[in-house]
C-alpha positions in Angstrom: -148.8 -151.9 39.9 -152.1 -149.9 39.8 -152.3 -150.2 44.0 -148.7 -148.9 44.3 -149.4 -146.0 42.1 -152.1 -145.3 43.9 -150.3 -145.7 46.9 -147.8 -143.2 46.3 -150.2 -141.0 44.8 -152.3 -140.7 48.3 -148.7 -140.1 50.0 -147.8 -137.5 47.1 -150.7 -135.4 48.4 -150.6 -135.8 51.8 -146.8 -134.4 51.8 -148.2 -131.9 49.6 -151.0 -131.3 51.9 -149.2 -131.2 55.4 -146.5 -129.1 53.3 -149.0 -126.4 52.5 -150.8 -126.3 56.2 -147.1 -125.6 57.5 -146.3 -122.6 55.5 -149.6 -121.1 55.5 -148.9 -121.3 59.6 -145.7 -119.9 59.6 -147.3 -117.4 56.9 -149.8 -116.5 59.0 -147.8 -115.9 62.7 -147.3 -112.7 62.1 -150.0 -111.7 61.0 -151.6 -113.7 64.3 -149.3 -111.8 66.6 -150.0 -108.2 64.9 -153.5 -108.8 65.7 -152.7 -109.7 69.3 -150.7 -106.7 69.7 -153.5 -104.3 68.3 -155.5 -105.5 71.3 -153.1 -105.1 74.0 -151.9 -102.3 76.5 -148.8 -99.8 76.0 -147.6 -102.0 79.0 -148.2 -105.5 78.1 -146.2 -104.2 74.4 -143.6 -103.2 76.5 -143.7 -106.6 78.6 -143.1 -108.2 75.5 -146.3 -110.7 76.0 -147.7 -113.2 73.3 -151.6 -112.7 74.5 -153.3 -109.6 75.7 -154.4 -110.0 79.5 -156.7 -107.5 79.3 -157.6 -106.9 75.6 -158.9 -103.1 74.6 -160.3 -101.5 71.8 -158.7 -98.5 72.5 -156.4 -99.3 69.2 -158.7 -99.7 66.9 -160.9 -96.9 68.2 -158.3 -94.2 67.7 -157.3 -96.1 64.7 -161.0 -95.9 63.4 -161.4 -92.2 63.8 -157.8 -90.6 63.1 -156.9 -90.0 59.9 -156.0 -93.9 58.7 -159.7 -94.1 56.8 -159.2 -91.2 54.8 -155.3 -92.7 54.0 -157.0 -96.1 53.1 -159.2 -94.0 50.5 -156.6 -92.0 49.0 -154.4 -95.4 48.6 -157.1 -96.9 47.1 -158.0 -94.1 44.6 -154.3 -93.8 43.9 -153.6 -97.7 43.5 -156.6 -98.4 41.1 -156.6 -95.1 39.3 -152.9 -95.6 38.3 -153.1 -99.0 37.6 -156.1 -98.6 34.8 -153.7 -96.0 33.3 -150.9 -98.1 33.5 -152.6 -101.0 31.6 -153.9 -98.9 29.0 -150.5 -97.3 28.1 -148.8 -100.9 28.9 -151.5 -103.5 26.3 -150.4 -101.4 22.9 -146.9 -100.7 23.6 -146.3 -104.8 24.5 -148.7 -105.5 21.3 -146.6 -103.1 19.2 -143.2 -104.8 20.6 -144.6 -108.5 20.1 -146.6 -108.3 16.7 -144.9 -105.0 15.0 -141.0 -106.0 16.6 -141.6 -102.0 17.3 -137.9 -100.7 18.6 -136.8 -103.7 18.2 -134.4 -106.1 20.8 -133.4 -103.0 22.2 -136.7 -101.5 23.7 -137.5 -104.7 24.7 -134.8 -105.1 26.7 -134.4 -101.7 28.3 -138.2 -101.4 29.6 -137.2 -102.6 33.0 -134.0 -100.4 33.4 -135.3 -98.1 35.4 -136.1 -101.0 37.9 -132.4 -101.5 38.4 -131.8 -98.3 39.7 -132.3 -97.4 43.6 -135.6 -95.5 43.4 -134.2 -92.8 45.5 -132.3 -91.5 42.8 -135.4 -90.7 41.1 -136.8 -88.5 44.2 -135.5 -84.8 43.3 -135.8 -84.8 39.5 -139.6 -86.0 39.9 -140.5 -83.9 43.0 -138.7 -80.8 40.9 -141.4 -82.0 37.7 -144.6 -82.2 39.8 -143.7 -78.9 41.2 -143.2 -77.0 38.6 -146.4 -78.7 37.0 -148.3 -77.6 40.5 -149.0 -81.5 41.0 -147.0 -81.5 43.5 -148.4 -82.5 47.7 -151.8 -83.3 45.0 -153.2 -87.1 44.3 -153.1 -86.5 41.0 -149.4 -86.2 41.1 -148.9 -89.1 42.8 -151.7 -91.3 40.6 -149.6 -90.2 37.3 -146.3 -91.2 39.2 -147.2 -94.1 39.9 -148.5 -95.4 36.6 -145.9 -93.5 34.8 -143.5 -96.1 36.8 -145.0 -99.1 36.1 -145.4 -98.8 32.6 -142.4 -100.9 32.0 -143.1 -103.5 34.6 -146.5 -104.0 33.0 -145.0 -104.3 29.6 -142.8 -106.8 30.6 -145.6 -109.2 32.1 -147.4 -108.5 29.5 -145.3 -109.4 26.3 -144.8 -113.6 27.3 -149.4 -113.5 27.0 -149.6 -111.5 23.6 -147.0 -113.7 22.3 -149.0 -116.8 22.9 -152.4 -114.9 21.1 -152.9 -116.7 17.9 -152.3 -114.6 15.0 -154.7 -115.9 13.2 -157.5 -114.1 15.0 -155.8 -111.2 13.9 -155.1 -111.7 10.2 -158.9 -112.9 9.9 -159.8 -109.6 11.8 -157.7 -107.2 9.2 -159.6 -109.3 6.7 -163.0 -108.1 7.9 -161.7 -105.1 7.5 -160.0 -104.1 10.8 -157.6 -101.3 11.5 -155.0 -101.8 13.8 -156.9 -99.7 16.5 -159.9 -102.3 16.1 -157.7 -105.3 15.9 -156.4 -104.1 19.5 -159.5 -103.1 21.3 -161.9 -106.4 19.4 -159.7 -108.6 19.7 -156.2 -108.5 21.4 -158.1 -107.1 24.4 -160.5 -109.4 25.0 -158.1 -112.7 24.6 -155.9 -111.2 27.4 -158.4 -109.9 29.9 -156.9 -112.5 32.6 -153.8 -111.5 31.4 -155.1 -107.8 32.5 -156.9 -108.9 35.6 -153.4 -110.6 36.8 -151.2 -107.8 35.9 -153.8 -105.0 37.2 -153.8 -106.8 40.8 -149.8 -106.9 41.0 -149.6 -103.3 40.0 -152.6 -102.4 42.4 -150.6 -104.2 45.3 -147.8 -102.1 44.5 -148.8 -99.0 44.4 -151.0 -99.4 47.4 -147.7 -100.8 49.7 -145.7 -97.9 48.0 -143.8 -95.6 50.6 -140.8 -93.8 49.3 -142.5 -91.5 46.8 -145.6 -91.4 48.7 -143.6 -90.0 51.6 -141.4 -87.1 49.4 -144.4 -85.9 47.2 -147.9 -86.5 49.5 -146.6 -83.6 52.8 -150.8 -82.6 53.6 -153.0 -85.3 55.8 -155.4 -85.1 52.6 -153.0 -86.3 50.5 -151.4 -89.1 52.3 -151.1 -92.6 51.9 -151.7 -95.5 54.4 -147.9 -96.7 54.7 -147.1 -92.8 55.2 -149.5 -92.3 57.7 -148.2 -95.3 59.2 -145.3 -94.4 59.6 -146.0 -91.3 61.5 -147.3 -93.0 64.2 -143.8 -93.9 65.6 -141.6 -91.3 66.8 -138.8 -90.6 68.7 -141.2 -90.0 71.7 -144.7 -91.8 70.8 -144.5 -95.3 69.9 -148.0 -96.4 70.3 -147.2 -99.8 68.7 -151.3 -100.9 69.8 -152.7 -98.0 67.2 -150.0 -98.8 64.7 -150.4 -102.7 64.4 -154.4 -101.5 64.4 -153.8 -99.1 61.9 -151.5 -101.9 59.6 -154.6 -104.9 59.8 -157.2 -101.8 58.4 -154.7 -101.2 55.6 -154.1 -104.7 54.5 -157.8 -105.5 54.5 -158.7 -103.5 51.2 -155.6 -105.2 49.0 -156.6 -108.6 50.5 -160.3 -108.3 49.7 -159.6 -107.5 45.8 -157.1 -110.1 45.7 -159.7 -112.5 47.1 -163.0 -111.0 44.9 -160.5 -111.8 42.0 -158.7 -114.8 42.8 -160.4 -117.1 39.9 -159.5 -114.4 37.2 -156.1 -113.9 39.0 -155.0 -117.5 38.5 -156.5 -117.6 34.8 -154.3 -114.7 34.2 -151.2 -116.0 35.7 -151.5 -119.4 34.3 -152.7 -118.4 31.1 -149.8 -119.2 28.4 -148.5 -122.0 30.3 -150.5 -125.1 28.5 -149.8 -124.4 24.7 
């Protein structure tokens, strides 16, 4: 009985095993092929080839010193910048929901609303506000957008991992003589760092790949973001799909790299909770 078990254990893992090989294959064609393509010619594009005959670095030259570096930048001080603000609004309010039943069922419920909507509607009101507040064409505007946006997203991840912190730890804080305030910061804080970590990385990704608002308030190259700038490489005329396919491997590389430098906390974070 023991041998069979172990039998169908080996066999478990090996479909588990060939399973994962094939979808990190398919996963990873395209990002093969966009790879290939930043190394071919206009004409071999055109040709519609798998494989560069004669490969060039033309792509990533023009790539390297246009304006995609400085849009990497800005996406990176945006994505980071509004995702620390995010979490900071995003800890209390779900600790104030969880321990306090603050607003009750209601504002529980209604914190992901706005994610029903189509974001477009959203484009004139907000690009009317960060005028008249001169934030407007500024990455400031944009960084305050953005974590303004996720506050509700980051709520609801939040809530199901400060539910599952034991009260106790708090009751035997107050005891010691803890406000609320210190009960938050010494203790609620701490416990859900992975939590944090997890939630931080999602909303980092997010803002980072973000290209609606990006495009409507961010008009100046100073300002712009690496999907935007992107996007302008394609035109009705130009479609230098080499520089463009160059230009998308040097914007994925930053997201993948903190995803990657994080992983360990990551998966703490997301399985945190699970295993009472």
């Amino acid at each position: 009985m023991a041998e069979r078990v172990a039998a169908d254990g080996r066999a478990s893992s090996r479909a588990a095993s060939a399973w994962l090989i094939a979808a990190l294959a398919v996963s990873a064609i395209p990002i093969l092929y966009l790879a290939s393509v930043s190394f071919m010619t206009q004409g071999e594009v055109a040709a519609g080839r798998l494989f560069p005959e004669h490969p060039t670095l033309a792509h990533w030259i023009g790539a390297l010193t246009g304006p995609v570096p400085r849009a990497i930048a800005n996406s990176l001080v945006v994505s980071l910048t509004s995702a620390a603000i995010t979490l900071v609004l995003a800890l209390p309010a779900a600790w104030a929901i969880v321990r306090h039943r603050t607003g009750g069922r209601l504002l529980a419920g209604t914190f992901l609303a706005p994610w029903l909507l189509p974001p477009i509607v959203a484009i004139v009101p907000l690009f009317v506000l960060l005028r008249v507040l001169g934030l407007n064409n500024t990455l400031t505007g944009l960084t305050l957008l953005y974590a303004i946006m996720n506050v509700g997203l980051a709520v609801w991840l939040l809530e199901g991992f400060v539910r599952r912190l034991p009260v106790e730890l708090e009751e035997a804080a107050r005891l010691d003589g803890a406000g609320e305030f210190g009960v938050l910061v010494r203790i609620v804080a701490p416990l859900t760092g992975p939590a944090l970590v997890a939630v931080g990385v999602i909303l980092v990704i997010l803002s980072y790949n973000e290209y609606l608002f990006a495009a409507f308030v961010t008009q100046s190259a100073d300002s712009r973001t690496v999907p935007v700038v992107i996007s302008l490489m394609l035109s009705e005329r130009v479609q230098d799909f080499g520089k463009v396919a160059a230009a998308s491997l040097m914007g994925a590389i930053p997201p993948l790299a903190i995803a990657g430098l994080l992983q360990k906390r990551l998966v703490e974070g997301l399985t945190s909770g699970a295993v009472k």
